[in-house]
C-alpha positions in Angstrom: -34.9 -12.1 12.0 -35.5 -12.2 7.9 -32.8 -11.4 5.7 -33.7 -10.1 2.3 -31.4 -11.2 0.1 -31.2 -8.4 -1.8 -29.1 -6.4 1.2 -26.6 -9.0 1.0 -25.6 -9.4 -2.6 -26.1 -5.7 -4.1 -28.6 -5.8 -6.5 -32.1 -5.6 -6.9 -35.1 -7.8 -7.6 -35.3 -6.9 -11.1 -31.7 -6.9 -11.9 -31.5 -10.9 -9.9 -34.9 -13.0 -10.7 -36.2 -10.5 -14.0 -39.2 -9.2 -11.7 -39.9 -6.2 -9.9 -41.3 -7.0 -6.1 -43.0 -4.9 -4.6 -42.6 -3.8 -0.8 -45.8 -4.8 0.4 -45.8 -7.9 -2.2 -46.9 -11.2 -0.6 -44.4 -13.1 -2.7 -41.3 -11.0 -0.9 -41.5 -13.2 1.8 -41.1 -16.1 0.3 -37.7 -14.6 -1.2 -36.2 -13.9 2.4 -33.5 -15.6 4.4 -34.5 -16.3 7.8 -31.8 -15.8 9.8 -32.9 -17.2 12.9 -32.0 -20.9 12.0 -28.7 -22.2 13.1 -26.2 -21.8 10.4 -26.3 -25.1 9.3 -29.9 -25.5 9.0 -30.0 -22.6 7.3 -28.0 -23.9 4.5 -29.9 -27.5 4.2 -33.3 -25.4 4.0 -31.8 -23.0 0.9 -29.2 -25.0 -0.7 -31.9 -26.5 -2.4 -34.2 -23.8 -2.9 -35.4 -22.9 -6.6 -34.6 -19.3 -6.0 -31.1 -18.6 -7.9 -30.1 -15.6 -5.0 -31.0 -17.8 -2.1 -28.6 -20.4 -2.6 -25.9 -17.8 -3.5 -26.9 -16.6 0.1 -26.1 -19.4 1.7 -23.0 -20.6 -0.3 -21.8 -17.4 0.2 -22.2 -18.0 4.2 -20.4 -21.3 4.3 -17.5 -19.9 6.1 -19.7 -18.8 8.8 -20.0 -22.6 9.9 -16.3 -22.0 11.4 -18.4 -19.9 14.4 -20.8 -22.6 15.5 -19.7 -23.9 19.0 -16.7 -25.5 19.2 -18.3 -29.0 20.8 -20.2 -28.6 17.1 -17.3 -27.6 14.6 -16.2 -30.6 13.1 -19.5 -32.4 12.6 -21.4 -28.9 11.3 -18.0 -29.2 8.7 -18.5 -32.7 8.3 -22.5 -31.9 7.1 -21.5 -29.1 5.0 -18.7 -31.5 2.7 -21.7 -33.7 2.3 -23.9 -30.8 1.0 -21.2 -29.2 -1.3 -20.5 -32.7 -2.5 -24.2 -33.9 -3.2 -25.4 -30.4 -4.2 -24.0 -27.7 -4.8 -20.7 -28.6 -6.9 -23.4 -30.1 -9.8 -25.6 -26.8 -9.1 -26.6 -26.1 -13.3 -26.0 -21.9 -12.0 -22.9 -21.0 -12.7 -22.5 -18.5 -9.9 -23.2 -21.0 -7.4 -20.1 -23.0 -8.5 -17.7 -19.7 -8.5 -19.2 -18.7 -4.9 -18.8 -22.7 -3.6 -15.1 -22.3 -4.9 -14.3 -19.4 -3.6 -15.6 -20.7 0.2 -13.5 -23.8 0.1 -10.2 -22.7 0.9 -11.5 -21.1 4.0 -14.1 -24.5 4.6 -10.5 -26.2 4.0 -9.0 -23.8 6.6 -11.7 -24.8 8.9 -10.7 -28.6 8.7 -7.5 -28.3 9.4 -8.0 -26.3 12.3 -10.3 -28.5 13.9 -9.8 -31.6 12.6 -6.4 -32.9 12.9 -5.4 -35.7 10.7 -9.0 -36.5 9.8 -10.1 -32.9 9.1 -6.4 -32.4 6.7 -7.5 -36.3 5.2 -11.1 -34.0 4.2 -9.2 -31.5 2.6 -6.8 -33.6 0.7 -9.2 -36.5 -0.8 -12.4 -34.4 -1.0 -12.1 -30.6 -1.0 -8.6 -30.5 -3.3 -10.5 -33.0 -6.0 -13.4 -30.8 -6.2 -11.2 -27.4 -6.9 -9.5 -29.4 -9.4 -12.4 -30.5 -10.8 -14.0 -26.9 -11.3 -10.4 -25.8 -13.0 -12.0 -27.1 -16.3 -16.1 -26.0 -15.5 -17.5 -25.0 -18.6 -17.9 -21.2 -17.3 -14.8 -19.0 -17.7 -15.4 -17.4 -14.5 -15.4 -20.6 -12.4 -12.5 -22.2 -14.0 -10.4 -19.1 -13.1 -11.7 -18.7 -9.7 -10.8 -22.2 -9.4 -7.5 -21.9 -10.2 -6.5 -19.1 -7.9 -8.4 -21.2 -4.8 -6.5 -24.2 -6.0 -3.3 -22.1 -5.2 -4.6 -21.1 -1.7 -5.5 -25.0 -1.7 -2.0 -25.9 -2.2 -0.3 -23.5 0.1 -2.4 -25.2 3.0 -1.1 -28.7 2.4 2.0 -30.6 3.1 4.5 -30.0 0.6 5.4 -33.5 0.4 1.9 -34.2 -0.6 1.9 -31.8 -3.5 3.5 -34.7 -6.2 1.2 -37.4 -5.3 -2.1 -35.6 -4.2 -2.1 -32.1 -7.1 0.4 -32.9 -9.9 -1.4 -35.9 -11.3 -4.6 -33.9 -12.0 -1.9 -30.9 -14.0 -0.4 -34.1 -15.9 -3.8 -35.1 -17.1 -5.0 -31.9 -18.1 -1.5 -31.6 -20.4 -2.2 -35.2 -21.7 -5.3 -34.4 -22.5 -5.3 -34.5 -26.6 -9.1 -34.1 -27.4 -9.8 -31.1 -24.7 -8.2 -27.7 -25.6 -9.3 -26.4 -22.6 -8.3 -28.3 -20.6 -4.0 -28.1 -21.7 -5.1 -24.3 -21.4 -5.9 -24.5 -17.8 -2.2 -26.8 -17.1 -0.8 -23.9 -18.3 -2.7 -21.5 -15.8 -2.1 -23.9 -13.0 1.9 -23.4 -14.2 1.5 -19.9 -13.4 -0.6 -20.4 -10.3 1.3 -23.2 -9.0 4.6 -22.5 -9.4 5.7 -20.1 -6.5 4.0 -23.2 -4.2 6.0 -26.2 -5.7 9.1 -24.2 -5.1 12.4 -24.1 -7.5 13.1 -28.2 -7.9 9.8 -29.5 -8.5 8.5 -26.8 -11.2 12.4 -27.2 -13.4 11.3 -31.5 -12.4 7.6 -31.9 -13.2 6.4 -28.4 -15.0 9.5 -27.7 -17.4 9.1 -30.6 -19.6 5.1 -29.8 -19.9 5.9 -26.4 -20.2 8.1 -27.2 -23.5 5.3 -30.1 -24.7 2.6 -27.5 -24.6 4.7 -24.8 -26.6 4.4 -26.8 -29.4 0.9 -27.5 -29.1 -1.4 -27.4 -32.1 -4.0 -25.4 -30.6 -2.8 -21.2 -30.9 -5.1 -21.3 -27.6 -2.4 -23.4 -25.7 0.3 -21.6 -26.7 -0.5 -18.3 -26.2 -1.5 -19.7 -22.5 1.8 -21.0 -22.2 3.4 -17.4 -23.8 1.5 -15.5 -21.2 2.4 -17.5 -18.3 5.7 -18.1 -18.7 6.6 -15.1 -16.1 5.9 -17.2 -12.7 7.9 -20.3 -14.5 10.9 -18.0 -15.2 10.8 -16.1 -11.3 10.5 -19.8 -9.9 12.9 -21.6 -11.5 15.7 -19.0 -11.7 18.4 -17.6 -14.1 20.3 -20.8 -15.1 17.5 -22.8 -16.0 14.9 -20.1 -17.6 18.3 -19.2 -19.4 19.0 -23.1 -20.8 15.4 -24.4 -21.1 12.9 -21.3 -21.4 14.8 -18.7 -23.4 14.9 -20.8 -26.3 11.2 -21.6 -25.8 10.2 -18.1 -24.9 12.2 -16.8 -28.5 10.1 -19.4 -30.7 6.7 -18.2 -29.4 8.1 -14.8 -30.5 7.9 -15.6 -33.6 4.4 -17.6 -33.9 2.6 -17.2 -36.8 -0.9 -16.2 -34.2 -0.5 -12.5 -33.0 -2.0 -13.4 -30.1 0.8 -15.9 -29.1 3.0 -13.3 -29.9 1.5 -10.3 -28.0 1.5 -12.8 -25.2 5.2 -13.4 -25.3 5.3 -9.1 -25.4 3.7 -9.2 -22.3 6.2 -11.4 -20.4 9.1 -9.7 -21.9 10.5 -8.0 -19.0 10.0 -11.2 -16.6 11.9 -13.5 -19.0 14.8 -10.4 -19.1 14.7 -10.5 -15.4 15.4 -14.0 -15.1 18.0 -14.7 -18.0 22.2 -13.8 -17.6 23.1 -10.1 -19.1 24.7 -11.5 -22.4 21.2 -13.2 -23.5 19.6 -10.7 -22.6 21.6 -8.4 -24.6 22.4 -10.5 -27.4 18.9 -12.2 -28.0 16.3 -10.1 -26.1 16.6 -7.1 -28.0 16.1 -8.6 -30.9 13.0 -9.9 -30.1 12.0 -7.2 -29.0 12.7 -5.4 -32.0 10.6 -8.2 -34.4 7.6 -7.0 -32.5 8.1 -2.9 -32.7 9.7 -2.8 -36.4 8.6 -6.3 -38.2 5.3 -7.7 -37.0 2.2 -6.5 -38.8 -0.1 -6.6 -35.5 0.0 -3.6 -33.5 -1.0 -5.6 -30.5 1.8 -7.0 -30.8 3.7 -3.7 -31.3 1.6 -1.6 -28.7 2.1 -4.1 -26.1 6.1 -4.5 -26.8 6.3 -0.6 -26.7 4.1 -0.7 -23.4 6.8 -2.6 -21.7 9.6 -0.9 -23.3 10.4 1.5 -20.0 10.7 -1.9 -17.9 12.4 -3.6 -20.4 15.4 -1.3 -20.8 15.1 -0.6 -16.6 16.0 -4.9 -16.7 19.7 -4.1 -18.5 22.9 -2.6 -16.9 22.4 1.0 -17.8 26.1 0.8 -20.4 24.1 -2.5 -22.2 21.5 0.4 -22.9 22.0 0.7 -26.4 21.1 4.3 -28.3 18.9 2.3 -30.4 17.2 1.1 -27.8 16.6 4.3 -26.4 15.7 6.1 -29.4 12.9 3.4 -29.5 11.9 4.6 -26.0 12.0 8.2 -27.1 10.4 8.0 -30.3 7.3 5.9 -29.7 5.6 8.9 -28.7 6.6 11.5 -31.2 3.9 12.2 -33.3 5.8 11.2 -36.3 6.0 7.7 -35.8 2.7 7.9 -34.2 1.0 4.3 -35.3 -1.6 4.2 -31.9 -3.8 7.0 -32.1 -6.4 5.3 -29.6 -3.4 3.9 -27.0 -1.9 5.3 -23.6 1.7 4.9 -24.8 2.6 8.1 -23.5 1.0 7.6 -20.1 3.1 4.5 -20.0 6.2 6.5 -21.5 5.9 8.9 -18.7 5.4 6.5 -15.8 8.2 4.8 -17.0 10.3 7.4 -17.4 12.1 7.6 -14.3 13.2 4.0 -14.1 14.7 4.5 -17.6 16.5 7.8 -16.8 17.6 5.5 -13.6 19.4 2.5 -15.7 21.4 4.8 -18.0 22.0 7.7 -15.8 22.7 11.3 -15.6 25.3 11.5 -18.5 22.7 10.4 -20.8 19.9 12.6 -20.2 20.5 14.3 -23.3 19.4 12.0 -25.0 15.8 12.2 -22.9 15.1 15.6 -22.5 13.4 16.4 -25.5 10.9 13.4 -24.4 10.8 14.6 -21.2 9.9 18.3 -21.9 7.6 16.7 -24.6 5.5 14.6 -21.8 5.8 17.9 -19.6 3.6 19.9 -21.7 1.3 16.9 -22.4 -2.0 18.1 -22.7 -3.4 15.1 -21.3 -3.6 15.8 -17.3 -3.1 12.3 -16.2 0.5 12.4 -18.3 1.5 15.8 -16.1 0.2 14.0 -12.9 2.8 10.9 -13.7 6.0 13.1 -14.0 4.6 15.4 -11.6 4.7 12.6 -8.8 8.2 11.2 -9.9 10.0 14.9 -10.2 11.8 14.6 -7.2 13.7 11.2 -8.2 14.1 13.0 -11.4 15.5 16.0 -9.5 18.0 13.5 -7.5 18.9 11.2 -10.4 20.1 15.1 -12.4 21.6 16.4 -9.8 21.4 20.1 -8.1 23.0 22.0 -11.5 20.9 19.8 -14.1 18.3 20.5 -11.8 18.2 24.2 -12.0 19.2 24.4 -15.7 16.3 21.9 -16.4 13.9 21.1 -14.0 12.6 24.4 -11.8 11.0 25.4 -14.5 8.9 22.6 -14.7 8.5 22.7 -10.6 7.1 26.0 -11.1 4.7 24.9 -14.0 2.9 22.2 -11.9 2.5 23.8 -8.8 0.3 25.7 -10.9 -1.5 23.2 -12.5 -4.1 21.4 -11.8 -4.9 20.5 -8.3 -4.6 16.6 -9.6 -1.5 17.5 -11.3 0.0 20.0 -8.3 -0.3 17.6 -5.3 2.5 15.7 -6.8 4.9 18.1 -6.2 3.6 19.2 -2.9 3.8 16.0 -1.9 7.7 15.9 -2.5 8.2 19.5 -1.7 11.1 19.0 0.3 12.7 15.8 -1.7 12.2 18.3 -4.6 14.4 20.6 -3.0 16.9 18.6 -1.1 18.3 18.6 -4.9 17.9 22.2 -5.4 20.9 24.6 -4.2 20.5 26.2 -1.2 21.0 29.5 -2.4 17.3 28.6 -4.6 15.3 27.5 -2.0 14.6 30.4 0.5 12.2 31.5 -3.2 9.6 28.8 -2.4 9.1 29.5 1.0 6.3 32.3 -0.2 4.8 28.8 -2.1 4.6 27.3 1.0 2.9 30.1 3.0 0.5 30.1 0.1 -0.5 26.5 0.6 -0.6 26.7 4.3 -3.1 29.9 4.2 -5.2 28.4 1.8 -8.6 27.2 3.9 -9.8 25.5 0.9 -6.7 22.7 0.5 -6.6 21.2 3.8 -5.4 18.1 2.1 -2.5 20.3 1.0 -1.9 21.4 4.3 -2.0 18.1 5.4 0.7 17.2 2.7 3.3 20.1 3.9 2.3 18.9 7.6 3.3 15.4 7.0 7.1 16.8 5.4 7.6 19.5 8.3 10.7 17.8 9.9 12.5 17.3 6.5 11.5 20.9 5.3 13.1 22.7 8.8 16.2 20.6 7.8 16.7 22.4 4.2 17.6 26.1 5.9 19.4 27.9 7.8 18.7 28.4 11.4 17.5 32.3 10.5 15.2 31.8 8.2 14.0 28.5 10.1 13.6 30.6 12.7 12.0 33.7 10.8 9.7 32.1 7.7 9.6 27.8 8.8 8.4 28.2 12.7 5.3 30.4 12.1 4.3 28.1 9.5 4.5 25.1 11.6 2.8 27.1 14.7 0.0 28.1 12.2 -0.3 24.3 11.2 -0.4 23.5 14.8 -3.3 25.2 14.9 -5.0 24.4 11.9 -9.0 23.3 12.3 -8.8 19.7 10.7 -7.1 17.3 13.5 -5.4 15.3 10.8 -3.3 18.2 9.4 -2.3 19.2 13.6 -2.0 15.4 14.3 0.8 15.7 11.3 2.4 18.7 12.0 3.4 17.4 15.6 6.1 15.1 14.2 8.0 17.7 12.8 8.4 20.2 15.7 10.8 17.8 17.1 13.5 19.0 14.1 12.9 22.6 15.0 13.6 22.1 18.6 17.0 20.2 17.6 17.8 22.9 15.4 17.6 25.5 18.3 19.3 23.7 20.3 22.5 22.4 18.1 23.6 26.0 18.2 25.7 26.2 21.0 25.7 30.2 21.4 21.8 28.9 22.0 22.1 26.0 24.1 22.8 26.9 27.3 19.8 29.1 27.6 17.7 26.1 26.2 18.7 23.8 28.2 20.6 25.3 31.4 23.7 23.5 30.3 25.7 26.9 28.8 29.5 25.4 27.6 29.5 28.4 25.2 33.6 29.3 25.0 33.4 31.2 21.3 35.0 34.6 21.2 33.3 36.0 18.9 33.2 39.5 17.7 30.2 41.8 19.1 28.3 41.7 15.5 28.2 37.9 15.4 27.5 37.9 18.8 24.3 40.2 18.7 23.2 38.2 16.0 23.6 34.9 17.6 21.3 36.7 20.7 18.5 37.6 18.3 18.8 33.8 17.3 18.8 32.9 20.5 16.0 35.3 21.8 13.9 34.1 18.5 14.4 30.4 19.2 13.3 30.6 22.8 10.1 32.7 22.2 9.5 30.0 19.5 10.3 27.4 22.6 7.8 29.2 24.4 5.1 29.5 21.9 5.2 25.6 21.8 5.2 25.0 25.0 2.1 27.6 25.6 0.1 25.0 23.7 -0.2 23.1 27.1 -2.0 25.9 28.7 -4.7 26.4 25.7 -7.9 27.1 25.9 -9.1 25.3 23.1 -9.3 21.2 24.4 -8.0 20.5 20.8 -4.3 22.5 21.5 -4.0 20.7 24.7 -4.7 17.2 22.7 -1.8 18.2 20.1 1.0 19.5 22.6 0.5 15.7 24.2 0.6 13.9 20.8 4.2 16.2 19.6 5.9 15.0 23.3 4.6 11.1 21.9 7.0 12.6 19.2 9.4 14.4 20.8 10.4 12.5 23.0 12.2 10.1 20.5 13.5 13.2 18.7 15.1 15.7 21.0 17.7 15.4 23.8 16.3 13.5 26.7 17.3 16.0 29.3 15.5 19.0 27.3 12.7 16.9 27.3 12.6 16.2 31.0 13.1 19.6 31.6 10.7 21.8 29.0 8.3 19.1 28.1 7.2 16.2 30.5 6.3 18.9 33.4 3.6 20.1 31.3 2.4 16.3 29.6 2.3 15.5 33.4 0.3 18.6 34.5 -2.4 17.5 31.4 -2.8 14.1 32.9 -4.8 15.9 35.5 -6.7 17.7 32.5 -10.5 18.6 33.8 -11.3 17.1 30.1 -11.8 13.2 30.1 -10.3 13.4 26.1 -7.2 15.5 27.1 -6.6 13.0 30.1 -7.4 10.1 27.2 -4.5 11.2 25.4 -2.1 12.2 28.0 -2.5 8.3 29.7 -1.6 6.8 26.1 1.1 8.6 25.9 2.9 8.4 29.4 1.8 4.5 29.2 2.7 3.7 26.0 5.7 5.7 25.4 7.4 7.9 28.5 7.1 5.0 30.9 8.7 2.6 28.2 11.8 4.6 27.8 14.4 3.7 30.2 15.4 7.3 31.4 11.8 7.3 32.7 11.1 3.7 33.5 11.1 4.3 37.5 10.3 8.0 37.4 8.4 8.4 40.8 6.0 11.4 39.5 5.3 9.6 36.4 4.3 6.2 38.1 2.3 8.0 40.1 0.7 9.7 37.8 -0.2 6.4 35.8 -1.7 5.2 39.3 -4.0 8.0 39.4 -5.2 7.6 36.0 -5.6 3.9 37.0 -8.8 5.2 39.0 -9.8 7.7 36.7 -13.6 8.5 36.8 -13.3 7.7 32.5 -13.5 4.4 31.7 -11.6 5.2 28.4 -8.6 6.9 30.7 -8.6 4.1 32.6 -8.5 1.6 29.8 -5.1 4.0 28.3 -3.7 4.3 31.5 -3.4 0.4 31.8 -1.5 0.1 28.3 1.7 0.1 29.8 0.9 -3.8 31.3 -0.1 -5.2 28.2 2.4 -7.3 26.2 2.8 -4.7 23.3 3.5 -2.0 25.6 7.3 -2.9 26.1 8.1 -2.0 22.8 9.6 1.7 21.6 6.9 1.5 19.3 4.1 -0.3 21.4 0.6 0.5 19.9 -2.5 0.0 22.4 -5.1 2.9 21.1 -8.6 4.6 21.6 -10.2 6.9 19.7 -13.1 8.9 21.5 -15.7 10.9 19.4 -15.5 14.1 20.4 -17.0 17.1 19.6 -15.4 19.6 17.3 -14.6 23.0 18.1 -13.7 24.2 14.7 -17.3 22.8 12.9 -18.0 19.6 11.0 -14.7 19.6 9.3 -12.9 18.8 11.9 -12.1 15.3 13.1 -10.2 15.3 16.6 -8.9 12.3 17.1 -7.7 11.0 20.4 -5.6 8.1 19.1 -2.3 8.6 20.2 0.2 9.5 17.5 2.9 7.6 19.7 2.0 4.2 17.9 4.0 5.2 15.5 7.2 5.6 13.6 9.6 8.3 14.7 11.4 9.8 12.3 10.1 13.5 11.4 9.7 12.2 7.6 7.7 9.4 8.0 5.8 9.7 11.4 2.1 9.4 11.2 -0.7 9.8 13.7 -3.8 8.0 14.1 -6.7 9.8 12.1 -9.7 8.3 12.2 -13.0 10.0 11.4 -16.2 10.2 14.3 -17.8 7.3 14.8 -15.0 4.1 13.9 -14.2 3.1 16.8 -10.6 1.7 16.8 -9.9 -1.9 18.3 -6.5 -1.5 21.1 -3.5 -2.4 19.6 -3.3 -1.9 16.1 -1.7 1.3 14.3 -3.4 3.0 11.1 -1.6 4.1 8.8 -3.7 7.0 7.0 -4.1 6.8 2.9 -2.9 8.8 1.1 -4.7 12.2 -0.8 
């Protein structure tokens, strides 16, 4: 086979050599890989080739030595060190270094792995010194590529060989008085390096170079230093970033660059992380104020007001100082306005919530008018921000500041824009967890709304996924009356994700029915009912009872379906349910019917119905030695499918012992409902079981899923 190297890198002719080839053009062929040749030759044919995209090819592939024969590893390994050290790492194309830099900690990977002490002896006198080396290439784009793989490089060696074998190259590069560059790549190896060396080496070996390079002549070095004083401070902790960085950190503040200084804006908030609470209030605000009130550059002050919201979210919220705030509040008003062209108030309203956080509830006062300000932004993606975050505004408040404040502003952007409303639909029910009781039967119309609406399926999916929480915020009437319908109709919605989601809540309706005792008994034959109550209550509590059994019933009729789809979904909510509800209520309503669809004339139903009574009925210890489940299991074990037989035989693999055990196949299947609709067979058993955060598996036709991992679907 030929391999045109245009499919592998992205571009085309034109854009890569400066000519346009033709299909049919001769000189096409002499462009192509062949990817017949064993890896190896492959790369000794190419490497040297005078074609620019062929030897990015092969570079590119030099990982793919690790999959030659095992008999073969080490010596193909051995050839390819020769080739990167003879060739490529003096190619003159600047891409070819990056690529070869970018392969060797996986080449390096590949050593160790196969080589023992002589493969680790490869890595650590030839592969480490050639990293290094590239650290100060004349391109930009190598020498940073080199320094992130010269991190990987040191987390794969012995840490006892860091000193001898890495550090001497870092205490060149500082000593090195004629070559800026090169003191500017020490202080990006400080950064890099320093989670790696660990606490005692980076205050023993990088501190004092750290302090040497502040003071460098070149504004290039210290502005490196500036900027990368974050990792230094995280590594080395309080005490010492307190004693030996602080005073460093404060007299970059105040270098006469702007650049230096807007790098010391940038690593404001680490070096407040890292220092004790009386620097950090006596000294850090200050500094903080010479870059927003005295320094000319508004870099300087648009970065140091970007990092504000963290900066104050560092402090105890009572070392908050009003100042401090007011700067927070004020840097958007359009009086003191001074960055036209900059996305401080995107940054004000991400931030906000952190900041309303640290200082608390009795100081929203001194917020709101920001607050209401960046609610009525006319910028969409401000709105989005707060829009996302007005729940843990909502809980920080509290249920009266919430309904004196913030329904008003519920109501406003769930009718927004879409990109602004699925933030709050999103949080429906954290939302109103904070709002009184009393308030929230209103929004139950808003929900119906979003659930009848064919064209927001991802909506539906979001109200789906928050089901069990949403059942949990009324009372058992309306429950009963206005939530059950709505999770029936979801039930049966036509895209599989927004069913597969709206099983994990039903488990939280069931409970509810069931926690009443008037109700029990006739749910679950076990009637200790003693109240006396008078003939109203107790007509009432019938009609409760009569509601929440035909809603039982309605459930449990999705077993019996016609459509293949509802069968599918009343297997994935027992994956669910039986985690959620009583056992015995589940033995007694539920697993009769998940048993009945094991024997499901459609292979996908049966699919399902294996995975979960191998994955997680057999697995709980009520069950364990059920006689009609094990034989149920053993039919499926013959099972004319090959895919039912494969689920069946979950429960004796290792993973299946586990509540949470996650062996899976999806099975394309075809859709009932039209192209929009995605069934999957995954089970949703693989994962988590609480109503909240429960998700099913969701993949689209045509991925097939490898057994035993769990998907966890992204988000809208």
């Amino acid at each position: 086979m030929h391999h045109h190297y245009t499919d592998y890198i992205g571009y085309s002719d034109s854009e890569a050599g400066g000519r346009n080839y033709d299909a049919n053009d001769n000189e096409n062929e002499e462009l192509e890989i062949d990817d017949n040749l064993p890896i190896i030759d492959k790369i000794q044919k190419y490497i040297k080739s005078d074609i620019v995209i062929q030897r990015l090819y092969v570079v590119r592939e030099f990982s793919e030595v690790l999959k030659v024969k095992q008999e073969d590893r080490f010596n193909s390994l051995d050839m390819l060190l020769r080739i990167i050290e003879e060739v490529v790492v003096t190619d003159h194309e600047a891409v070819i270094r990056q690529a070869l830099v970018e392969q060797i900690p996986l080449v390096s990977e590949g050593f160790l792995k196969e080589g023992g002490d002589a493969g680790y002896n490869k890595v650590l006198h030839s592969l480490i010194p050639i990293v290094a080396q590239l650290t100060t290439d004349r391109s930009p784009q190598v020498r940073m590529s080199a320094v992130e793989s010269l991190q990987e490089m040191a987390r794969l060696i012995k840490h006892s060989d860091l000193e001898p074998h890495l550090l001497p190259f870092v205490k060149s590069l500082v000593n090195d008085s004629t070559e800026e560059e090169h003191r500017v790549q020490a202080a990006n190896l400080f950064h890099n390096l320093a989670p790696v060396l660990g606490q005692q080496l980076t205050k023993q070996i990088f501190l004092p170079f750290v302090i040497k390079l502040s003071n460098d002549t070149s504004f290039r070095v210290r502005k490196a230093i500036a900027g990368n004083l974050g990792n230094i401070c995280q590594t080395i902790g309080v005490e010492a970033t307190t004693e030996h960085i602080l005073p460093t950190f404060i007299a970059l503040s105040k270098d006469d660059i702007w650049s230096v200084r807007k790098g010391c804006a940038e690593v404001l908030v680490s070096v407040s992380q890292n220092v004790t609470p009386i620097e950090r209030y006596s000294k850090l605000i200050q500094v903080f104020e010479s870059f927003v009130v005295q320094d000319p550059s508004r870099w300087v002050n648009n970065t140091a007001f970007q990092n504000l919201g963290p900066f104050i979210a560092t402090f105890d919220g009572s070392q908050v100082t009003p100042k401090l705030l007011k700067y927070f509040t004020e840097m958007i008003s359009p009086s003191s306005n001074r960055f036209p062209d900059s996305d401080l108030v995107t940054h004000c309203a991400f931030n906000f919530p952190a900041v309303l956080y640290t200082v608390g509830s009795s100081r929203w006062s001194e917020l709101s008018e920001t607050y209401f300000s960046l609610v009525n932004d006319t910028n969409w993606k401000v709105r989005r921000s707060l829009s996302h975050s007005l729940h843990e505004i909502a809980k920080i408040l509290g249920p009266a500041e919430t309904k004196s404040s913030l329904l008003n502003t519920f109501n406003l952007f769930l009718q927004d824009l879409d990109e602004v409303k699925v933030g709050v639909v999103r949080h429906f029910a954290q939302f109103l967890e904070s709002v009184e009781p009393s308030l929230r039967e209103n929004y139950i119309q808003i929900l119906n709304g979003f659930v009848s609406d064919p064209s927001k399926w991802r909506f539906r999916k979001l109200i789906s996924k928050q089901l069990g929480n949403i059942c949990d915020l009324f009372s058992l009437k309306t429950t009963l009356t206005n939530i059950a319908p709505l999770i029936i109709t979801l039930l049966n919605d036509s895209v599989s994700k927004v069913r597969n989601y709206a099983a994990s809540g039903v488990g939280t309706l069931i409970s509810k029915i069931n926690s009443t005792s008037s109700i029990n008994g006739n749910i679950n034959n076990n009637n200790n009912n003693n109240s006396d109550t008078n003939s109203s209550t107790a007509a009432a509590h019938e009609d409760l009872s009569a509601m929440g059994l035909d809603i039982l019933q309605k459930i449990k009729s999705f077993s019996s379906d016609a459509t293949y789809s509802s069968r599918q979904i009343f297997i994935k909510m027992c994956a669910y349910l039986v985690d959620q509800i009583d056992i015995q209520l589940f033995e007694t309503h539920f697993l009769p019917l998940l048993i009945q669809l094991a024997n499901d004339p459609v292979p996908n139903v049966r699919l399902v119905a294996a995975d979960v009574l191998a994955t997680k009925i057999v697995t709980k210890d009520a069950f364990a030695k059920n006689a009609e489940i094990t034989t149920t299991l053993a039919r499926l074990h013959n099972d004319t499918d090959t895919d039912v037989v494969y689920c069946s035989n979950s429960s004796i693999q290792p993973s299946s012992t586990t509540t949470t055990s996650n062996s899976s196949t999806d099975k394309t299947t075809t859709t009932e409902s039209g192209a929009v609709d995605t069934t999957s067979t995954s089970t949703s058993s693989s994962t988590s079981t609480s109503s909240s955060s429960s998700s099913s598996n969701t993949s689209e036709p045509q991925q097939q899923q490898p057994p035993a991992t769990v998907q966890v679907e992204s988000t809208i």
